[in-house]
C-alpha positions in Angstrom: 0.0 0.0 0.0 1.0 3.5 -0.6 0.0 6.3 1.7 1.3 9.2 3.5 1.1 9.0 6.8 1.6 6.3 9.6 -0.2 2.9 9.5 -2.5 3.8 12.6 -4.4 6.2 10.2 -5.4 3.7 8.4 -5.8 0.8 11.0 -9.5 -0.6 9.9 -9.8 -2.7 13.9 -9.6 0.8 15.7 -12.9 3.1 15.3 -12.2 6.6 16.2 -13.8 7.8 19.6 -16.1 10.6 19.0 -18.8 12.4 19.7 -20.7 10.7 16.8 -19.8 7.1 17.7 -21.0 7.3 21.2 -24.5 9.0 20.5 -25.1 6.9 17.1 -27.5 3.9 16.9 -25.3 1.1 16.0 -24.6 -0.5 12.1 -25.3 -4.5 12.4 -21.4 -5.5 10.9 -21.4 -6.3 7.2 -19.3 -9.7 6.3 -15.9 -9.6 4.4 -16.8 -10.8 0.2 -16.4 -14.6 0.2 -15.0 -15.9 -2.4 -15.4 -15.2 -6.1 -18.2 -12.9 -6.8 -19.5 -11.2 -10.4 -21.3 -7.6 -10.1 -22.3 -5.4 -12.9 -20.5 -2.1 -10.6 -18.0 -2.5 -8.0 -17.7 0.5 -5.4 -14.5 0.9 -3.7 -15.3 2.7 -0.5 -18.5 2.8 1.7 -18.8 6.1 2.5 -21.1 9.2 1.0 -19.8 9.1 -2.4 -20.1 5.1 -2.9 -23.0 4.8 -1.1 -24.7 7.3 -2.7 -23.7 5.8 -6.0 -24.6 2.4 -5.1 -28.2 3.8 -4.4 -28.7 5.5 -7.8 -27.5 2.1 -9.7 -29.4 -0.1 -7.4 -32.6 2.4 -7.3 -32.6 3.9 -10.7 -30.4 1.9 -13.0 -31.6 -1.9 -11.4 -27.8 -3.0 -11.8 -26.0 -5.4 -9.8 -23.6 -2.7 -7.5 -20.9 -4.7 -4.8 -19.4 -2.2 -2.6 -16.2 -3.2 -0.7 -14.8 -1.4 2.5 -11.7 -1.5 4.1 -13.3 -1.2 7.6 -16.8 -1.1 8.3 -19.1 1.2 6.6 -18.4 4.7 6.9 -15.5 4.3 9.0 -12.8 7.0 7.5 -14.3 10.4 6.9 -17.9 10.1 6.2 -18.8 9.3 10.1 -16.0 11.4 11.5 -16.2 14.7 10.2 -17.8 18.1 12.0 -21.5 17.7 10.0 -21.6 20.6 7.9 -23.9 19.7 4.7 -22.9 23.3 2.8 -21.2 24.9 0.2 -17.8 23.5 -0.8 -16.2 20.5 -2.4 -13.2 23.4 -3.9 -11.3 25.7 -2.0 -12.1 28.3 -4.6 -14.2 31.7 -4.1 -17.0 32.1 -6.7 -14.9 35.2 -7.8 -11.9 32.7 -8.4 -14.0 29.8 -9.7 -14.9 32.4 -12.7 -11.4 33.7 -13.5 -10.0 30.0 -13.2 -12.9 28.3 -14.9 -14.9 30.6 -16.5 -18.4 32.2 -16.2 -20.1 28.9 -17.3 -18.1 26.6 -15.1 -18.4 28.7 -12.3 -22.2 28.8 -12.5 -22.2 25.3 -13.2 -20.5 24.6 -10.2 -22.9 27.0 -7.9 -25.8 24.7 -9.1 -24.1 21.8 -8.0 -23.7 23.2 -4.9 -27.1 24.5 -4.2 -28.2 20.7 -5.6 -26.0 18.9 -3.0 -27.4 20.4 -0.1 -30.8 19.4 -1.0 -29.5 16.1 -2.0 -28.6 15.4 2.0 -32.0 17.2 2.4 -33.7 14.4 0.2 -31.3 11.6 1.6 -33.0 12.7 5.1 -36.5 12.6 3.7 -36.4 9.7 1.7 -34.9 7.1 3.7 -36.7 8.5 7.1 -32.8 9.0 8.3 -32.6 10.9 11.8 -29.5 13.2 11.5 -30.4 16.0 13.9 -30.4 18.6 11.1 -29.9 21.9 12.6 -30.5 25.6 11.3 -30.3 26.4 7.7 -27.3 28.7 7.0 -24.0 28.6 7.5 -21.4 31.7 8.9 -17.9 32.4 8.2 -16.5 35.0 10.5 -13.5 37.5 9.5 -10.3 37.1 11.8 -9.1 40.5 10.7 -10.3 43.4 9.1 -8.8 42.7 5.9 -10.8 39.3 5.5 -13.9 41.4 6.4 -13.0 43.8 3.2 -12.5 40.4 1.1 -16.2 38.5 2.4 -17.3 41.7 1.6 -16.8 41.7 -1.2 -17.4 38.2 -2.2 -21.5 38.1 -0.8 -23.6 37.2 -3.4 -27.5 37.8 -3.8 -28.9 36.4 -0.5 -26.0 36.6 1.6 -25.8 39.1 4.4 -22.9 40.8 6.2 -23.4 40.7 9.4 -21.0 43.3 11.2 -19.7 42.9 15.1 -22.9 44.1 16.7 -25.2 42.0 14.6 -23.5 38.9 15.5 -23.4 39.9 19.3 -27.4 40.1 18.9 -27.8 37.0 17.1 -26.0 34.9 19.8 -23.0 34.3 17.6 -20.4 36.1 19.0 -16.4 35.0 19.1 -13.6 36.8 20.2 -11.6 38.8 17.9 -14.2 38.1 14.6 -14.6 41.8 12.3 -18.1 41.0 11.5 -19.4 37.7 9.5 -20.8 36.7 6.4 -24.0 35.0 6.1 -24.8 32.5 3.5 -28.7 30.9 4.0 -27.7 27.6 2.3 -27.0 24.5 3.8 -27.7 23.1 7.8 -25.9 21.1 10.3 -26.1 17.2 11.0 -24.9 13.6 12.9 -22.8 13.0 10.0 -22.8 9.3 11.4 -26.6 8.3 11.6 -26.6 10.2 7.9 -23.9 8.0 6.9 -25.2 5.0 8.3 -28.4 5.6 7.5 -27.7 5.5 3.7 -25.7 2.0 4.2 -28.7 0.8 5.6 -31.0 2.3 2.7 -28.4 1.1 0.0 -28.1 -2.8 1.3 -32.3 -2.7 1.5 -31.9 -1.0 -2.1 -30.1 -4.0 -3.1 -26.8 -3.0 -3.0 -24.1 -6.2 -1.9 -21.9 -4.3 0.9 -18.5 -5.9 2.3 -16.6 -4.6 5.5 -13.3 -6.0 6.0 -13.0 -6.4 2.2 -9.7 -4.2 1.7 -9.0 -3.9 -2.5 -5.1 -4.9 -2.4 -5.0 -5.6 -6.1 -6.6 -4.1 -8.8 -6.4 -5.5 -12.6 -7.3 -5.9 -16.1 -8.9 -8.6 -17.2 -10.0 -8.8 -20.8 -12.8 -6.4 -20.6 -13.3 -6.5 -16.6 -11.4 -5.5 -13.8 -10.6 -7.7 -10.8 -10.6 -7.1 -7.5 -8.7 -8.5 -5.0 -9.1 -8.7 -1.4 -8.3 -11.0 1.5 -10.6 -13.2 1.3 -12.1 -13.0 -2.0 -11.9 -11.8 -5.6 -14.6 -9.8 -7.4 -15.2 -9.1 -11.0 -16.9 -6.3 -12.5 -16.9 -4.3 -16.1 -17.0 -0.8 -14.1 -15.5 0.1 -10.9 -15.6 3.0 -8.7 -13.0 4.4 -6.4 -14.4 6.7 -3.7 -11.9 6.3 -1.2 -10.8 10.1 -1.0 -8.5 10.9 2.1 -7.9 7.3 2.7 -6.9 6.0 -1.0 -3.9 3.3 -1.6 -2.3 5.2 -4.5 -0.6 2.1 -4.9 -4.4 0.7 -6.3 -4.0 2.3 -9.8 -1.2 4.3 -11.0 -4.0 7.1 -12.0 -3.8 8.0 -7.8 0.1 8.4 -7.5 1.0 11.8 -6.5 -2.8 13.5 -7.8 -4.2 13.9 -4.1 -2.8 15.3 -0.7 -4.6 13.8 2.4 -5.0 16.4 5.5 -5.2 16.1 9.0 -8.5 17.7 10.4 -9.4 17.2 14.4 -12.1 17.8 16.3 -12.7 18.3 19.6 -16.4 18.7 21.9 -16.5 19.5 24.9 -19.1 18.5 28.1 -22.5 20.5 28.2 -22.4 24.2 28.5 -25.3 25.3 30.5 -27.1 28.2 29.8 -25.0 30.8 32.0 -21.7 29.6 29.7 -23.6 30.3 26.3 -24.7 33.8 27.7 -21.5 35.1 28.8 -19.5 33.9 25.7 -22.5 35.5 23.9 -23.0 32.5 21.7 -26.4 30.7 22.0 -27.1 30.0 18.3 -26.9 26.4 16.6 -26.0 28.4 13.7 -22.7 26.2 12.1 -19.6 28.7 11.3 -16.1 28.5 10.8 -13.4 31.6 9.9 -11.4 32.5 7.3 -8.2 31.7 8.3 -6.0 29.9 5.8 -6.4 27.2 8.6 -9.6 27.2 9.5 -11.3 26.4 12.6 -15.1 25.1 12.0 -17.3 25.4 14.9 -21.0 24.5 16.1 -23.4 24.2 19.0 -25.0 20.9 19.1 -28.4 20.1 20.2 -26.8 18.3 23.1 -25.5 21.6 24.5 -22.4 21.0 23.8 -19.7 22.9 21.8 -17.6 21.3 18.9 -14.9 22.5 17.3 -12.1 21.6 15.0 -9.5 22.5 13.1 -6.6 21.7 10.7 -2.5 22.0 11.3 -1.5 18.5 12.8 1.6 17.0 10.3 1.3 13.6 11.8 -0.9 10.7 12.3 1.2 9.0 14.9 -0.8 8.6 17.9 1.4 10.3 20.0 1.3 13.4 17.8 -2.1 13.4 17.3 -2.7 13.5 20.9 -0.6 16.0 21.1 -2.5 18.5 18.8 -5.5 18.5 21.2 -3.4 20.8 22.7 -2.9 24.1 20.2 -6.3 23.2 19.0 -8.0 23.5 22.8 -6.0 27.1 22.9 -7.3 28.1 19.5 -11.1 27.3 20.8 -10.5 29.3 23.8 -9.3 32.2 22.3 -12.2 32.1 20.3 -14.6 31.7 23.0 -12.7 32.2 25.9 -16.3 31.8 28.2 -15.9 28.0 27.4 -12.6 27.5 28.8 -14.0 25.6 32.0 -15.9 23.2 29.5 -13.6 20.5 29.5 -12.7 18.0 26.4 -15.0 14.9 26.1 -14.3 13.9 23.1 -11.4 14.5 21.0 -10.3 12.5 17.5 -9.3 13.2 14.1 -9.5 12.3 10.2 -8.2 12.9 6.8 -9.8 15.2 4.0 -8.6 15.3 1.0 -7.0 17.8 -1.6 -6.2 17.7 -5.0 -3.8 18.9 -7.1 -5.6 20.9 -9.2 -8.1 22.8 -6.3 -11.2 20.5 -7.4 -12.8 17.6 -6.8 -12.4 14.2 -9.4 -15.5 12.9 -10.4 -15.0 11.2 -14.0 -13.4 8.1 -15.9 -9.7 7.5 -15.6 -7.7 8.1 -18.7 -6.7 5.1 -20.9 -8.6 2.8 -18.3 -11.9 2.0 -19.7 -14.6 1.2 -17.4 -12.5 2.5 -14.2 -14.2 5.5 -12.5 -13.0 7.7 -9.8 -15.0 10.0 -7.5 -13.0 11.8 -4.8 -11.3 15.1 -3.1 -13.7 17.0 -1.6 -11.1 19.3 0.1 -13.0 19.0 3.8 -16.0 19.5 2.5 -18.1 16.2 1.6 -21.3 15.9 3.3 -22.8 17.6 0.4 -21.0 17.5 -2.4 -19.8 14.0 -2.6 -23.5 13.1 -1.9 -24.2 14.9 -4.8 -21.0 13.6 -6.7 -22.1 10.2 -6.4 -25.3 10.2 -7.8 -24.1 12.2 -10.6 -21.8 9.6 -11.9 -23.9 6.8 -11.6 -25.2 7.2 -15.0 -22.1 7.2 -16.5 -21.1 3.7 -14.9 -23.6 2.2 -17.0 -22.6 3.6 -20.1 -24.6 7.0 -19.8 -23.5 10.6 -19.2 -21.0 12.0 -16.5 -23.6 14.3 -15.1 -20.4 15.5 -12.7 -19.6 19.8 -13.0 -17.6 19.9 -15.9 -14.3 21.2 -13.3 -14.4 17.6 -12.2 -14.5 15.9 -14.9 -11.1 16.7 -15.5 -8.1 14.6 -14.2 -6.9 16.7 -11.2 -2.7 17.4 -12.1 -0.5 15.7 -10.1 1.5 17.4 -7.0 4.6 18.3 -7.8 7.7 16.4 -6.8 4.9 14.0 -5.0 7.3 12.2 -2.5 7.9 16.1 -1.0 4.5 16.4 -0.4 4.3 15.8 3.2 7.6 18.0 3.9 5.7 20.5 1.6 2.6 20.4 4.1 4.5 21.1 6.6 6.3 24.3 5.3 2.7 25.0 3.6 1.2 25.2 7.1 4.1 27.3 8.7 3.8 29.6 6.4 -0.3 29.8 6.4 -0.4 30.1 10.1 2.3 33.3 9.6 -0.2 34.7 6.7 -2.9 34.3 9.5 -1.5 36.0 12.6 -0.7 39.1 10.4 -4.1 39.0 9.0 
């Protein structure tokens, strides 16, 4: 296998202890693939973007879809990460997105967006899933007054600027933000009931799902590929890799060096009670984050209690990652310094997923025919690799690529891709300089 960081990150027996593990109704264990099996699709992955995809071709397209995961369903990202279903799946601004991409890209994009909220929205409805879905909206606060100038400037039709005493009357104040920008899309969730909720929905669908099923080979075979795994070998004319943060770029030489997985952890602390919210001024289930380079993403849950998390950490070793709880704890009470007697009860971490290029992939791998890929969501996937999923169903059984046209293009590889850790690292430094000046 061939990944960047230590084994441990990638250690299938050990489920992460979070806030979403101990308050989610529990998945009944899929078995490992036995033996020799035939499918029409094979998924690679069991989180949104398979599972998603395995209900369209099971649902829509009646096709024969095996998924296979490493783990258990929804193990890496999908049941880890903070539960924003927004905006996002690139780093880039609307503003950017059109001089990158042009005008029609860009607005192709926004609809894809806008359509991947209300396909969690849907997801929710349609398969009676109970995700605690919060609020609509979501708020990005400016750490300095230049970032207020640039959010500013960026608010499109619907947004609202919200300057320092707005946000103080709408329970949403932090320390040190220069007013916030308001977008109305999007809401919080459990990202783990939604997750598991869907693996339920896709195995009553009729979708074949495998834990323990690791792909550690994958090959040509006349006009199928073959999959190998432990226990057992499956065979299918199309595959799907949706493995994102957690990919073996050793799988297919398409992955080597095209994506950057990241380090994102999150903390949540005991109940505040009411006294707490009121003097830290922030009573609204509202989710935010801020527009630092590295940026800290933030929520009150319906619990009461506060999460928050944020990106920086270099290493997976479990020492290391322990020790991030630290800076990250600091960073949270600087923000909301009337939570500082709130103590940690929870505190793990996860891997998103970059790309080379600033976009997701969500299209067929050159000179690989029938061998799909659907990934790099750049921290935010609730949504958009819902979204991406569904869309590239059709193409698996011969139809369209419904996918933005930014994703349809192979993302460039990284440069010099054996520096790209040391490159993180350097990346970060210089980032978190950028920030504390503003």
């Amino acid at each position: 296998m061939a990944r960047l960081y230590d084994a441990s990150a990638f250690d299938a027996a050990v489920w992460t202890g979070s806030h979403w593990a101990a308050t989610a109704p529990p998945l009944a264990p899929f078995d490992p693939l036995p033996g020799d099996a035939r499918a029409d699709v094979a998924i690679v992955g069991a989180g949104y973007a398979g599972l998603n995809a395995a209900l369209e071709l099971a649902e829509r397209h009646n096709v024969a879809v095996t998924v296979l995961e490493a783990a258990q369903p929804v193990w890496g990202a999908s049941g880890r990460n903070g539960g924003f279903a927004c905006k996002g799946g690139a780093p880039l601004s609307e503003p950017a997105m059109r001089r990158h991409h042009g005008a029609e890209a860009a607005q192709e994009w926004a609809a894809f967006e806008r359509d991947a909220v209300d396909r969690v929205r849907d997801n929710l409805n349609r398969y009676a899933i109970d995700a605690d879905p919060g609020p609509e909206g979501e708020l990005c606060l400016a750490h300095s007054a230049r970032a207020a100038r640039r959010l500013t400037a960026e608010a499109g039709p619907g947004d609202e600027w919200l300057p320092p005493e707005a946000l103080q009357e709408r329970g949403l104040h932090a320390a040190g933000s220069h007013g916030g920008l308001f977008r109305p899309l999007g809401f919080p969730i459990h990202p783990l009931n939604y997750a598991r909720g869907l693996a339920r929905a896709a195995h009553s669908a009729g979708a074949r799902i495998h834990g323990d099923s690791a792909v550690t080979a994958l090959s040509r075979d006349g006009s199928d590929w073959v999959l190998q795994t432990v226990r057992g070998r499956l065979t299918a004319p199309r595959v799907l890799i949706a493995t994102n943060g957690y990919s073996d770029e050793a799988l297919t030489p398409f992955l080597g060096g095209r994506i950057l997985p990241v380090l994102s952890a999150i903390l949540v602390t005991r109940p505040l009670s009411a006294k707490e919210l009121a003097a830290q001024g922030w009573t609204s289930r509202i989710m935010a984050y801020d527009s630092r380079r590295l940026l800290h993403y933030f929520r009150l849950l319906p619990c009461g209690r506060f999460l928050f998390g944020g990106r920086g950490g270099t290493s997976a070793a479990p020492a290391a990652l322990a020790a991030f709880h630290t800076p990250l704890r600091a960073e949270m009470e600087a923000m909301f310094p009337g939570f500082a007697a709130a103590g940690t009860e929870q505190y793990w971490s996860g891997l998103v997923c970059l790309t080379g290029s600033g976009t997701p992939f969500c299209g067929e791998v050159p000179g690989a025919p029938g061998l799909f890929a659907t990934l790099g969501w750049h921290g935010n996937g609730v949504a958009a690799a819902s979204e991406g999923g569904r869309r590239i169903a059709a193409a698996l059984v011969g139809g369209e690529n419904r996918a933005p046209a930014v994703t349809r293009t192979p993302p460039r590889r990284f440069p010099l891709p054996a520096l790209r850790r040391p490159a993180l690292r350097a990346g970060m430094a210089l980032a978190r300089l950028l920030d504390r000046l503003g």
